[in-house]
C-alpha positions as CSV (number, residue, x, y, z in Angstrom):
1,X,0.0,0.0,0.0
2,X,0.9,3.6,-1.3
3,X,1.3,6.1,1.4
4,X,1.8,9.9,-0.7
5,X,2.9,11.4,1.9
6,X,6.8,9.8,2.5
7,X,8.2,9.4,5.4
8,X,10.5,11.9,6.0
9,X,12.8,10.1,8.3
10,X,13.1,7.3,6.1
11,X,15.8,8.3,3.5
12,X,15.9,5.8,0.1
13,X,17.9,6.3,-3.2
14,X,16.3,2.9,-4.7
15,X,14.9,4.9,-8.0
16,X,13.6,1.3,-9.2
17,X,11.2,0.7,-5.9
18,X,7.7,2.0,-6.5
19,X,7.9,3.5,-3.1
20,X,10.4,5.8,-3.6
21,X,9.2,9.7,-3.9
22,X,11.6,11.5,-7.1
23,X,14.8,9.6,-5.4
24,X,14.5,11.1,-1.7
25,X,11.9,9.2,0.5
26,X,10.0,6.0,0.4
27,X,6.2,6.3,0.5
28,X,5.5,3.0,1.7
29,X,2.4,3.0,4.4
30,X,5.1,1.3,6.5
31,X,8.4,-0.6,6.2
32,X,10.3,-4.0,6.6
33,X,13.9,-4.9,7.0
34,X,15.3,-7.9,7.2
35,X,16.9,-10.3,7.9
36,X,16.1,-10.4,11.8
37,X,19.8,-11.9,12.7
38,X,22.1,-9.5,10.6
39,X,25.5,-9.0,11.6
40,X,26.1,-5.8,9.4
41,X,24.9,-3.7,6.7
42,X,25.7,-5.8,3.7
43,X,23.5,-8.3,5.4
44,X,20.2,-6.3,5.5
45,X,17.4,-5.7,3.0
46,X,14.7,-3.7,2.3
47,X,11.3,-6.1,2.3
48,X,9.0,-3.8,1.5
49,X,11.1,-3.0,-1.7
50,X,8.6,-3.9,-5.2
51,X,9.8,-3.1,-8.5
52,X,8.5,0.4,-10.6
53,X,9.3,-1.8,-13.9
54,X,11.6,1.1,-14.9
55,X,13.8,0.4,-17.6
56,X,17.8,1.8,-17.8
């Protein structure tokens, strides 16, 4: 679900999530990362993360 109002304290530079607001802010109604046990920040991921279908 779409929220159009992003969260402001939630910086993302994913231009290929359909969440992300003009490369700033994700506008996801709320967020999951994952995985629960990670060690560092090579190990986590954005779950909420769905694709835009941009091409380039």
């Amino acid at each position: 679900m779409t929220n159009h109002n992003p969260i402001q304290r939630v910086q993302c530079n994913v231009k290929t999530c359909k969440y992300n607001n003009d490369g700033h802010y994700c506008t996801a109604s709320s967020i999951q990362i994952q995985p629960m046990n990670a060690k560092n920040v090579q190990e986590t991921d954005c779950a909420t993360f769905q694709s835009n279908n941009m091409q380039g």
